[in-house]
C-alpha positions in Angstrom: -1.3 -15.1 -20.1 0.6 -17.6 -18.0 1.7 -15.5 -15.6 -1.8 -14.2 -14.9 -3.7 -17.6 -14.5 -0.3 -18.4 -12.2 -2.0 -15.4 -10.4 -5.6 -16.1 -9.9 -4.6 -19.6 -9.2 -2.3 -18.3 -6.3 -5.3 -16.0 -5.2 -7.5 -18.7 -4.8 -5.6 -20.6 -3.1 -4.8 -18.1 -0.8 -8.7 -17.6 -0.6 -9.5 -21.3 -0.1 -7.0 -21.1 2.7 -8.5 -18.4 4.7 -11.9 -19.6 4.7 -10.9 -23.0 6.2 -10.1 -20.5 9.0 -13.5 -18.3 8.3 -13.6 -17.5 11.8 -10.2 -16.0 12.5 -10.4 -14.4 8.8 -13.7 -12.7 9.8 -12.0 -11.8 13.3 -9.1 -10.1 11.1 -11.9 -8.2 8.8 -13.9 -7.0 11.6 -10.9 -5.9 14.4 -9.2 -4.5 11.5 -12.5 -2.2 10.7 -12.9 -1.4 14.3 -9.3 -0.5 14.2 -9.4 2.2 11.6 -12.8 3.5 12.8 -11.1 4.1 16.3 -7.8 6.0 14.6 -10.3 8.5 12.9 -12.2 9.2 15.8 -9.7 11.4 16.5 -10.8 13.6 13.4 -14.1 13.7 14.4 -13.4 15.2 18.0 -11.4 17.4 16.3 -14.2 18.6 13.7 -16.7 18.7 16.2 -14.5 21.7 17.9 -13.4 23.1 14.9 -15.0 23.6 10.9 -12.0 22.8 9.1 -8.8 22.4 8.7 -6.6 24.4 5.9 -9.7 23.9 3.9 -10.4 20.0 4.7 -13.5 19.4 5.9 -14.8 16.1 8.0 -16.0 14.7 4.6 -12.7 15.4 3.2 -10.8 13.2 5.6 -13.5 10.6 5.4 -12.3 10.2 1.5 -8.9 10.9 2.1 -9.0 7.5 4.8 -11.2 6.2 2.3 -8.5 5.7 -0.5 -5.7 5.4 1.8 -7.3 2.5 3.8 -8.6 0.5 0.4 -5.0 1.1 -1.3 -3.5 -0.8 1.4 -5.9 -3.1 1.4 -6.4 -4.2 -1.3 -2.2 -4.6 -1.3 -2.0 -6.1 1.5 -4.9 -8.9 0.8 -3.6 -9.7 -2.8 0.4 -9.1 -2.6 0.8 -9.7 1.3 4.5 -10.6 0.8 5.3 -6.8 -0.4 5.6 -6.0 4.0 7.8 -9.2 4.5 10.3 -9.4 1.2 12.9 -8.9 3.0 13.0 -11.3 5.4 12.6 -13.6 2.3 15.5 -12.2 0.6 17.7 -12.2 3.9 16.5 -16.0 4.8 17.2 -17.1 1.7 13.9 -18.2 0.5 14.0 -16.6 -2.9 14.9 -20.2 -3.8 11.2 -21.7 -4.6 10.5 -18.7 -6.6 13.3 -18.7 -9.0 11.7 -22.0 -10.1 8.4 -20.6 -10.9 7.4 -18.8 -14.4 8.7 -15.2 -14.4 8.3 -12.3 -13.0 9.6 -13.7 -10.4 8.9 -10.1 -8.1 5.1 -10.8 -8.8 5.0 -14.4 -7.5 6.8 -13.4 -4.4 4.7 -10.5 -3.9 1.2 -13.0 -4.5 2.2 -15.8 -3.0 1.2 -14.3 0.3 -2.8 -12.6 1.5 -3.0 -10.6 4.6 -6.9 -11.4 5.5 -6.6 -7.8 7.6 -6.3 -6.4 4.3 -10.3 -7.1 3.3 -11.4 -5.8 6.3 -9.6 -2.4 5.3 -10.6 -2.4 1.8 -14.5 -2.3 3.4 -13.4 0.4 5.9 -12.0 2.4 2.7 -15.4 1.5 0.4 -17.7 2.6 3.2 -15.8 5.6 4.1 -15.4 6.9 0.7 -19.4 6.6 0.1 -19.9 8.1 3.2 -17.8 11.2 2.3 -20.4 12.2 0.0 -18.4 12.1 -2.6 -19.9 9.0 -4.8 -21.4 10.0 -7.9 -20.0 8.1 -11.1 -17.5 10.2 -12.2 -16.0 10.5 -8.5 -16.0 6.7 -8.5 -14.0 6.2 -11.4 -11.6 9.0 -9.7 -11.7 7.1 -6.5 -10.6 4.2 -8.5 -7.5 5.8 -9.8 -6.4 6.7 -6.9 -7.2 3.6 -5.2 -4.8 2.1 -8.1 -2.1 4.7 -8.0 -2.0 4.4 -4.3 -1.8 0.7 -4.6 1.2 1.0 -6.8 2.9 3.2 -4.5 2.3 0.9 -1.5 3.8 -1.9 -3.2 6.5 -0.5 -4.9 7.7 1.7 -1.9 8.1 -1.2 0.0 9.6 -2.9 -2.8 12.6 -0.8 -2.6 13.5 -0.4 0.6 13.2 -4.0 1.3 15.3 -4.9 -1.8 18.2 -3.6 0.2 18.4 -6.6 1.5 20.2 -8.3 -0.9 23.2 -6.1 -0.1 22.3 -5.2 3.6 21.1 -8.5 4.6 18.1 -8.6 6.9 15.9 -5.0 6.8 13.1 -5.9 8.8 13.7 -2.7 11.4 14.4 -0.2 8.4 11.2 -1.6 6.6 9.0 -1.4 9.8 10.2 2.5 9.7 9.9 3.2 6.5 5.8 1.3 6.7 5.1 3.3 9.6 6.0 6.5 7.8 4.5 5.9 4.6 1.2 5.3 6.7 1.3 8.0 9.3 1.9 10.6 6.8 -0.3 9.2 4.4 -3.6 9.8 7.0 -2.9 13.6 6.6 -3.7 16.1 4.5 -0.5 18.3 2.7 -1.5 21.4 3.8 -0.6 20.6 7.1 2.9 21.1 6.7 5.3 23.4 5.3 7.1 23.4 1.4 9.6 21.3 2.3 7.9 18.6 3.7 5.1 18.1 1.3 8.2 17.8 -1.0 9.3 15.3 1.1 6.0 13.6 1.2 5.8 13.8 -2.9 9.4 12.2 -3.2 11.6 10.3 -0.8 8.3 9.2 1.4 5.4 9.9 -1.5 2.5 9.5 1.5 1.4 12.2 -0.2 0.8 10.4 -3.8 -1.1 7.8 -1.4 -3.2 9.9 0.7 -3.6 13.8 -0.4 -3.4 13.8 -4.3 -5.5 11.3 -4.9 -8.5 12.6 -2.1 -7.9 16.0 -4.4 -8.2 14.3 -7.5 -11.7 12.9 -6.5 -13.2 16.0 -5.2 -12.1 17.9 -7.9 -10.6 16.4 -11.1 -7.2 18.5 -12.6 -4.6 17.4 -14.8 -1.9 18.3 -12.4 -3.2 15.7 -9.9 -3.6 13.4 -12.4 -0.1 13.9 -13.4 1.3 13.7 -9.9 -0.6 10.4 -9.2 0.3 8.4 -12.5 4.2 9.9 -12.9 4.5 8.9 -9.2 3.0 5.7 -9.5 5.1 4.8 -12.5 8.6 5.9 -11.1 8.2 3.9 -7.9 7.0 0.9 -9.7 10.3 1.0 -12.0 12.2 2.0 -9.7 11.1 -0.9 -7.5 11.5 -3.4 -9.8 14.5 -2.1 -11.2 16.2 -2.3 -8.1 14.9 -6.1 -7.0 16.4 -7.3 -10.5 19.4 -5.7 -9.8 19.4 -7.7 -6.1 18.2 -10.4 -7.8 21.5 -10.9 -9.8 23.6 -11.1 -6.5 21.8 -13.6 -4.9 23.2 -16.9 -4.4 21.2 -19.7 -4.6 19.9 -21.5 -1.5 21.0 -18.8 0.8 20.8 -15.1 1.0 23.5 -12.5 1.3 26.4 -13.4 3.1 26.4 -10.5 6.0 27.6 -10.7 9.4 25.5 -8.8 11.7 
């Protein structure tokens, strides 16, 4: 119960913050809509030329940017520090944090709101009801994957930044690792061949984030469930398995000594 008031209280804060700025938080929200609305014109040049793709249609890609884009979103605006923990860890700013209530991985993570991340979670709302896929049991689909994609976002990230505490600063390895996870995220599985798509479920699940969960809304199946919530769950052990494990090598009041 602590540990969830510690929350909300670091939410609001982080809300009372942004609108003493409303102007350049509203400037985030809107350039960050026009942003994702200029990446899919690219998907409708392409549908105007051609029906579909593999079986994904125009509305299909609408939903599939529709999860994707509120996923990260909502990520980014409520656990900002999940695309800069490792410049934490190799800075030696873990510090603060080992002084707060545990989990100490979650106050990290909240302790920081990317206002860009509203103005995707509205591209992803509008996009999904403008798929044509909205009816109440869709939503509560959308939802799920919205969550499960969420998870994977965070916990992806999680782990690859985590290497910092033996590494030392990851920033360029994390910048790869977020472009990948997004780029491949934006496009459907049936694009590539087996062995991708089994990349894309495992080593860089875009696939969990993007094309599972846009199949699980237009037509619910076990299997997709099954995929979504075993995926989610791994990577969010996984994740915080590993920071714990970094967390017990860190030294206090500096990070890992590496020469680089």
């Amino acid at each position: 119960m602590k540990n969830i008031k510690f929350l909300f209280a670091l939410w609001k804060a982080n809300l009372q913050a942004a609108l003493e700025f409303r102007a350049a938080f509203l400037t985030q929200i809107i350039f960050m809509m026009i942003n994702n609305g200029a990446y899919f014109m690219f998907w409708f040049l392409y549908f105007d030329k051609f029906k579909n793709v593999r079986g994904w249609t125009l509305q299909d890609m609408m939903l599939l940017y529709g999860i994707a884009a509120t996923a990260w979103g909502l990520a980014a605006y409520f656990f900002g520090h999940f695309t800069t923990l490792g410049e934490v860890i190799a800075n030696g700013r873990l510090d603060y944090y080992l002084s707060l209530p545990k989990p100490v991985l979650l106050h990290v993570l909240a302790s920081k709101s990317l206002g860009s991340g509203m103005g995707d979670v509205i591209y992803g709302i509008g996009s999904f009801i403008l798929s044509g896929y909205l009816s109440w049991d869709g939503f509560l689909r959308y939802v799920l994957g919205v969550l499960a994609g969420v998870c994977i976002f965070i916990s992806f990230l999680t782990i690859i930044q985590s290497l910092s505490f033996w590494l030392g600063n990851t920033v360029a390895l994390s910048q790869i690792a977020l472009s990948a996870l997004l780029t491949f995220s934006l496009y459907p599985s049936a694009l590539f061949n087996s062995a991708t798509k089994f990349v894309l479920l495992t080593i860089i699940p875009a696939a969990l984030v993007g094309t599972v969960p846009a199949e699980f809304v237009r037509s619910f199946t076990w299997s997709s469930l099954l995929q979504m919530s075993a995926g989610a769950l791994i990577f969010l052990v996984l994740a915080v398995s590993m920071f714990r494990s970094g967390l017990r090598r860190y030294e206090s009041g500096s990070a890992i000594q590496v020469e680089v």
